[in-house]
N, C-alpha and C positions, 0 to 999 in steps of 0.2 A: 403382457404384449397385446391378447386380442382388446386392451379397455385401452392401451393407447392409439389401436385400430378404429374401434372404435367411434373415441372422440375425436380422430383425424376424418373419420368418416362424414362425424356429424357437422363439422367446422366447414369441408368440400360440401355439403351439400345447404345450410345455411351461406353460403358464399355465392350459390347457383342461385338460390331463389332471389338472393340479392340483386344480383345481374340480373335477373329475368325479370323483376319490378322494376329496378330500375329504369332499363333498356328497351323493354317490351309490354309495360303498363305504363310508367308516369311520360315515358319519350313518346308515345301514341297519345297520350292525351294532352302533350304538351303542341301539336300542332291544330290544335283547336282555337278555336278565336269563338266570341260570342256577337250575334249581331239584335239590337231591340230596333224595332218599326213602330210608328205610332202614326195617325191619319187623320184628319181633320174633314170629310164628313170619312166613318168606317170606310175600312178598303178593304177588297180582298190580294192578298200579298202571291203573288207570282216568284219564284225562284229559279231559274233559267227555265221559265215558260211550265213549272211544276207549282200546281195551284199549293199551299201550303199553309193557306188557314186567312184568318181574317186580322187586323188591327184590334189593339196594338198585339204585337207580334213579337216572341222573343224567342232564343233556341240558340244552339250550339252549332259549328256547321266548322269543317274544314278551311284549312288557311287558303286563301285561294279569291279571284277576281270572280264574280258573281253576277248575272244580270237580273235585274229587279223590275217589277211590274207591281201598280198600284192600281186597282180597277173598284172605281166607288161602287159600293156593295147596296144593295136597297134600291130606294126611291128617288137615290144621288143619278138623276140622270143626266142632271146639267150640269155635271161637272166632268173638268176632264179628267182623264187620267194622269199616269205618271212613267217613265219607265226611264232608266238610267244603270251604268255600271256600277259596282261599291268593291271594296276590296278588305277582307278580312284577315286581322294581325293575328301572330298567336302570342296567347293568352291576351286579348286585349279584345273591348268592346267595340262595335260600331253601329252609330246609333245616326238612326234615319228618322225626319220629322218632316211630312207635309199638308200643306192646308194647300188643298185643295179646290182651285178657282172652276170656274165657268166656261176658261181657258187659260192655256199654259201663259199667258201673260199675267196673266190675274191670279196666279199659283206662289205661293214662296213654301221656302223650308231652308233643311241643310242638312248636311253629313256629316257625320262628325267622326273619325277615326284615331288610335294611337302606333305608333311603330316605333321602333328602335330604331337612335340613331347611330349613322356607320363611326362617328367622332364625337367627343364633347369639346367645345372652347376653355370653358370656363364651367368650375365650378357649381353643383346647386343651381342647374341652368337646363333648359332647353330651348327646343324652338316651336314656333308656329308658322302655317302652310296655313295661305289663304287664297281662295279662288274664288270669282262669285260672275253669276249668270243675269243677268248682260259683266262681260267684262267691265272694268274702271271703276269701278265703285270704290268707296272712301273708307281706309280701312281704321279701326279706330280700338286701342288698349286699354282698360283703361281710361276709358273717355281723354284719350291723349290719341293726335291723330298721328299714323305710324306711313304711310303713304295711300298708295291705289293697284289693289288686287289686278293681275296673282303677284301675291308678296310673300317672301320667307322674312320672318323675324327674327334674327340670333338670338340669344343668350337669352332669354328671359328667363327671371328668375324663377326659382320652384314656390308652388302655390297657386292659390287662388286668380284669378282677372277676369274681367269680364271684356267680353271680344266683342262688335260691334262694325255692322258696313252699312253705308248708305250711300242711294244716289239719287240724284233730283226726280222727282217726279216717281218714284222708288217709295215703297214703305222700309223703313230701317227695319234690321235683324238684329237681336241680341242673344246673345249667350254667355252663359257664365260655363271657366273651364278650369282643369286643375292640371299644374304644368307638375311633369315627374323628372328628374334630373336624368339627365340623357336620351328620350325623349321627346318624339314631335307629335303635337295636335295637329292633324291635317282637316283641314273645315271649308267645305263648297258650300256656299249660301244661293241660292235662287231666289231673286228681290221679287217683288208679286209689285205690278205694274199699281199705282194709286192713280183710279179712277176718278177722282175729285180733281183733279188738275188738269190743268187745259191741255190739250191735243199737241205733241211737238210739233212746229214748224208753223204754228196757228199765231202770229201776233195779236197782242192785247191793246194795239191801238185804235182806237173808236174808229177813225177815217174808214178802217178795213172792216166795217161791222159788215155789212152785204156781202164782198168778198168771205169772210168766214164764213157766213150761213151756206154762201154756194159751197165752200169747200168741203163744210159740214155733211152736206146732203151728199154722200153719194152713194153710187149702185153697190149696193152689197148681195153677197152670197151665200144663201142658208144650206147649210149640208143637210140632206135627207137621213133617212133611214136605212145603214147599210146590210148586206147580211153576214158583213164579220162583226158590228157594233162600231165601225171605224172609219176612215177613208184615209188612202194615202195622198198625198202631196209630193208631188213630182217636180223635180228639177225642169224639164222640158214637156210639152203638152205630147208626149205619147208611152205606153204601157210600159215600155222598154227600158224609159228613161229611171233612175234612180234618186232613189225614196229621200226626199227632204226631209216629210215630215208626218205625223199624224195627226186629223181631228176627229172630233166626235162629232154626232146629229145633233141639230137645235144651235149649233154654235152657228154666228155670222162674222163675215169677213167681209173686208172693203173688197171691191174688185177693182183691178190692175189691168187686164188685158181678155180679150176673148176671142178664141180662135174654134172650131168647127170641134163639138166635142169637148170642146176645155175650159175651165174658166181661172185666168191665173190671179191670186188672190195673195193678202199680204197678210199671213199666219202669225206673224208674231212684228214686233216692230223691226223697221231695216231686212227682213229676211220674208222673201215672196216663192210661191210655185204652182203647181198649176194641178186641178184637179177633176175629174173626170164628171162634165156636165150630169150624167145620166143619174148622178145620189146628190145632185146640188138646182139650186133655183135662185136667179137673179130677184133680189126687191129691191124697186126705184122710191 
């Protein structure tokens, strides 16, 4: 009687440890996701504004939306920085790539993430999620063109492909990715502006040679030396108004407009704001 106590004993408590691995080791490490950073000149890696080491950058971290910061480390002063949301799967990588321009127009990379999907269509399939920064750009599978981002792709099949966007004046992004059946790549591309090509809205008709040169020339705006390493970009020329954007010292901008205090500048292509004379200097 007490040896079949005993081994009833041993069986309820081999059963606990069971459940207790189970439920309370592998289900806490199953809400982990991994995320790698890598930078194009080094960065130092920011994690909701928690400095957390430098480029390239890899670690374990909680499933969960995250904000990211990328601050070029060294003698990278003329470059800008970076800073963007990411969202971490469990059990699954996300992987951050950026080169690092002079300014955010001159910057490319991409994100790369996986998650589960809520349905599958078809077998031996998933999808891909594409979005890229300027929107409309050309999305491309397989050097097979699939439309103009943000696009979802059905069914494709499991395995290898190499994903690809472009847009005129744009340097093309590539990537090779591995599609997992049920399963979506989610992929943000940020095109890095090709400075070798003429100016949009600039004709290349000879007639207009004069006219371009005047259009060429005009008053731009060097951002100074701040004392957070930064300046904001305001929607309207006063303190109050809200944050468009930010740049760095040594960068220059066309100037747009100027008002007592302000000088409103155009940050990036199509998108303008206005920023605080006293860390900036007009050059004609």
């Amino acid at each position: 009687m007490k040896g079949k106590l005993a081994f009833f004993s041993i069986l309820v408590l081999l059963f606990a440890i069971f459940i207790f691995v189970k439920f309370f080791i592998l289900q806490r490490q199953s809400v982990y996701g991994k995320i790698k950073v890598i930078a194009s000149p080094t960065a130092e890696v920011f994690i909701d504004n928690v400095d957390i080491g430098k480029t390239p950058f890899e670690d374990k971290y909680r499933i969960g939306e995250y904000f990211l910061k990328l601050i070029p480390a060294g003698t990278a002063t003329d470059t800008a920085s970076w800073q963007g949301k990411i969202k971490i799967y469990k059990n699954s990588l996300t992987y951050v790539n950026r080169e690092l321009g002079a300014s955010d127009i001159t910057s490319g990379g991409e994100i790369f993430s996986v998650s589960k999907m809520e349905k599958t269509t078809k077998p031996n399939s998933g999808e891909i999620y594409v979005e890229t920064d300027p929107q409309g750009a050309i999305v491309y599978l397989d050097n097979e063109e699939k439309g103009v981002a943000p696009l979802v792709m059905i069914d494709v099949l499991k395995g290898d492909h190499e994903l690809s966007v472009f847009m005129p004046n744009f340097f093309r992004r590539n990537q090779k990715i591995n599609i997992d059946q049920g399963f979506r790549v989610n992929a943000i591309f940020k095109l890095a502006y090709d400075q070798s090509q003429k100016l949009p809205g600039i004709p290349n008709d000879s007639k207009n040679t004069a006219t371009n040169s005047a259009n060429l020339k005009k008053t731009q705006v060097l951002i100074k030396d701040t004392p957070t390493g930064w300046l904001r970009v305001r929607e309207e020329p006063t303190v109050d108004a809200t944050e468009a954007a930010k740049v760095n010292p040594g960068q220059r901008f066309d100037l747009i407009e100027e008002q007592e205090g302000w000088y409103k500048i155009e940050y990036t292509i199509g998108k303008t704001g206005w920023v605080y004379s006293e860390y900036a200097n007009k050059e004609d």
